[in-house]
C-alpha positions as CSV (number, residue, x, y, z in Angstrom):
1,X,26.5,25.3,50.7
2,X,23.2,24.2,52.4
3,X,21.8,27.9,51.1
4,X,22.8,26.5,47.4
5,X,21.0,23.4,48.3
6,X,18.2,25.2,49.5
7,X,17.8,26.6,46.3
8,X,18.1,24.0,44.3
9,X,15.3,22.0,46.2
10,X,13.2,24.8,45.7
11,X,14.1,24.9,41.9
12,X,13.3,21.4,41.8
13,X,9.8,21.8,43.2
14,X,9.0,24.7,41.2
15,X,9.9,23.0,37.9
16,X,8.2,19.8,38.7
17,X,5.0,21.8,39.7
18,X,4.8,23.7,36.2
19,X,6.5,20.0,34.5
20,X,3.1,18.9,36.4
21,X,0.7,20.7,34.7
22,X,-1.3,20.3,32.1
23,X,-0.8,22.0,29.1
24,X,-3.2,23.8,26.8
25,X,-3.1,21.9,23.1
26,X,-5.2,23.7,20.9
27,X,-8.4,22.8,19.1
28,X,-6.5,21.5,16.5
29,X,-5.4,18.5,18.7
30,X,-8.5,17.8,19.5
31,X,-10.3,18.3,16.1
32,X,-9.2,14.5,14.3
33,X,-11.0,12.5,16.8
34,X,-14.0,14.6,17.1
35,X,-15.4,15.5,14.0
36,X,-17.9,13.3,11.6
37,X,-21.1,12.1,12.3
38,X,-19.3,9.2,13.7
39,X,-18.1,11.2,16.4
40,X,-21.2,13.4,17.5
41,X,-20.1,15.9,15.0
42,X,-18.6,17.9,17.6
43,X,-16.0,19.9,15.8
44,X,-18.4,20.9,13.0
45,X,-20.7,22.3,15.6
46,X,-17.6,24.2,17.5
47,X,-17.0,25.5,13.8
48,X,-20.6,26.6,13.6
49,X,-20.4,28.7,16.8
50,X,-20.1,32.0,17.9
51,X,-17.6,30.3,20.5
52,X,-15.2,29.5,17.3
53,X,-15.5,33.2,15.8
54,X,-14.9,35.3,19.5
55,X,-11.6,36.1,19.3
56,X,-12.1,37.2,15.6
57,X,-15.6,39.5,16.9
58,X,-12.9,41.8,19.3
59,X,-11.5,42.7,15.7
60,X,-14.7,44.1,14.5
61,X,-15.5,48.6,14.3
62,X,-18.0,47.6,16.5
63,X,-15.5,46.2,19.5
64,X,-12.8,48.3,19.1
65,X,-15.6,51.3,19.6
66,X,-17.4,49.2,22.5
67,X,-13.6,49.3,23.8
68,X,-13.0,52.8,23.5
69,X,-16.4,53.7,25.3
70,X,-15.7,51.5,27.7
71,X,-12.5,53.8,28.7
72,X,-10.1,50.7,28.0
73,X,-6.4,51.9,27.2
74,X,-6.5,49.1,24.3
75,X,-8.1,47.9,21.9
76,X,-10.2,45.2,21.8
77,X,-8.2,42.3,20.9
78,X,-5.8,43.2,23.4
79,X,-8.0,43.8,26.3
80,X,-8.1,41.5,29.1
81,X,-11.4,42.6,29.8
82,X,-12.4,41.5,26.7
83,X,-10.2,38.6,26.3
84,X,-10.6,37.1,29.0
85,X,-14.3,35.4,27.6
86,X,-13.3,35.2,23.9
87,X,-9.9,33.3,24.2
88,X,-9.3,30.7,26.1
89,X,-7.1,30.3,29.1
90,X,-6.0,34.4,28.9
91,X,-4.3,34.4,32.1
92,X,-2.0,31.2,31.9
93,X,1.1,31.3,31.6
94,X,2.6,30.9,28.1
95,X,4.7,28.2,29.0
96,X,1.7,26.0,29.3
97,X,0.4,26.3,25.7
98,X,1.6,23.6,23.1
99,X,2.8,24.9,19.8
100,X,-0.3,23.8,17.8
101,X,-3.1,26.2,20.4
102,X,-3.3,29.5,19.0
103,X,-5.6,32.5,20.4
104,X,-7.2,33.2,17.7
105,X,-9.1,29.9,17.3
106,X,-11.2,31.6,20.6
107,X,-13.2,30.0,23.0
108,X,-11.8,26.4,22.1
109,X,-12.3,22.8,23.5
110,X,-10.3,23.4,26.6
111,X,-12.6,26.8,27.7
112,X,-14.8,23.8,29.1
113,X,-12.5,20.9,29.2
114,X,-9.7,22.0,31.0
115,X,-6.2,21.9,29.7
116,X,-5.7,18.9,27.0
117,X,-2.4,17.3,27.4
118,X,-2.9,14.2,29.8
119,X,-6.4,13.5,28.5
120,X,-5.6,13.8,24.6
121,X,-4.4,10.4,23.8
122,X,-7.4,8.1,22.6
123,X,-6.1,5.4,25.1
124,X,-6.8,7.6,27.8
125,X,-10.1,9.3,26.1
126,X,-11.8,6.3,25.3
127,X,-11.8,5.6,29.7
128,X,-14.1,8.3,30.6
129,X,-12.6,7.6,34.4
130,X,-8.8,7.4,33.2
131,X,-9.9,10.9,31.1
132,X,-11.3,12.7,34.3
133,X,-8.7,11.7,36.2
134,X,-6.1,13.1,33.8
135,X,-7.6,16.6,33.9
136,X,-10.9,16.6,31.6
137,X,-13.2,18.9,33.1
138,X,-16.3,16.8,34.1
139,X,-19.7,18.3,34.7
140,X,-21.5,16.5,37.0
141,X,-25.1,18.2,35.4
142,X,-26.5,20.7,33.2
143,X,-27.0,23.0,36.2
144,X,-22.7,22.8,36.7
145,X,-22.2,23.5,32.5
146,X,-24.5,26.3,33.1
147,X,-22.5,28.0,35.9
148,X,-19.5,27.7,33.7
149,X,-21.7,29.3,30.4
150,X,-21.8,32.1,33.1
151,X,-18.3,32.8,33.6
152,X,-18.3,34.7,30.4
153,X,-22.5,34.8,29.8
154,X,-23.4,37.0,32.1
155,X,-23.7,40.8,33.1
156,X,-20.1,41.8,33.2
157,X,-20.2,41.9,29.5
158,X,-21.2,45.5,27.3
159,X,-22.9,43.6,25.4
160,X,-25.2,41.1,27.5
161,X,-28.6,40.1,26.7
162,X,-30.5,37.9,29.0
163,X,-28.7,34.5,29.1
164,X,-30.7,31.7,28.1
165,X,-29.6,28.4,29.2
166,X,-31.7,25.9,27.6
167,X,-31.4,27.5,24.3
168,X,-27.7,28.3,24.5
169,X,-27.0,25.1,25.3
170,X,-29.2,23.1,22.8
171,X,-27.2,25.1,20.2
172,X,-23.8,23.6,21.2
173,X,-24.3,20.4,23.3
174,X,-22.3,17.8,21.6
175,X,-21.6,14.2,22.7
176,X,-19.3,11.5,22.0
177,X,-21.6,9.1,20.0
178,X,-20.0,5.5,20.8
């Protein structure tokens, strides 16, 4: 009996750890309140970007021979070592991705933002405080976005070409116009 109970108080911890977390939502939940001028045009530029096409590049002759080159046993798209910097969130576990996110939007909102679920609702977005403290990834600087541009942008990659910050960045920065 106390083993049983043992058990289930570890069960119970367990589930209310992964209960806990936040989950990954998908651009698409994030899209209605952030596109339009209104908004900073945020979504538009996402759409723009090579960030929104990634996960449709590893599809591409030129991947799939990059991958074979490289000696990987798969191709491309379903690399790790390629996936892992043209999806998002590659490694979590599936139960933490809401119906709506799908892989093949790539490197979405929640690359940067962290995972969406507790921040999404615009009574917790609209409190920049509430949002941070819900899970949105905050960058205290340009110097912290730029270490996380180098998580992908950076040598590791086949195909890596100097990384340019200031450029880089003035392509996608986006802000919540208010």
């Amino acid at each position: 009996m106390r083993r049983l109970m043992s058990v289930i108080v570890v069960l119970f911890f367990l589930s209310s750890i992964i209960f806990a977390q936040n989950r990954y939502v998908g651009v698409k939940s994030c899209a209605p309140c952030h596109k339009g001028e209104k908004k900073g045009a945020i979504l538009e530029k996402w759409e723009k970007s090579k960030h929104s096409k990634a996960y449709q590049t590893l599809l591409s002759e030129a991947s799939q021979k990059i991958a074979k080159e490289k000696g990987l046993k798969k191709p491309a798209n379903e690399s790790l070592e390629c996936l892992e910097c043209h999806i998002t969130a590659v490694k979590v576990d599936a139960k933490l991705f809401e119906k709506n996110f799908k892989k093949e939007d790539g490197v979405q909102c929640e690359a940067c933002h962290g995972p969406g679920s507790a921040y999404k609702t615009m009574a917790i977005m609209k409190d920049k405080k509430k949002a941070i403290e819900a899970g949105l990834t905050y960058y205290a600087d340009e110097k912290a976005i730029e270490a996380q541009c180098k998580t992908c942008h950076n040598e590791k990659s086949p195909t890596y070409k100097e990384f340019k910050f200031k450029e880089a960045w003035a392509q996608i920065v986006h802000k919540v116009v208010k």
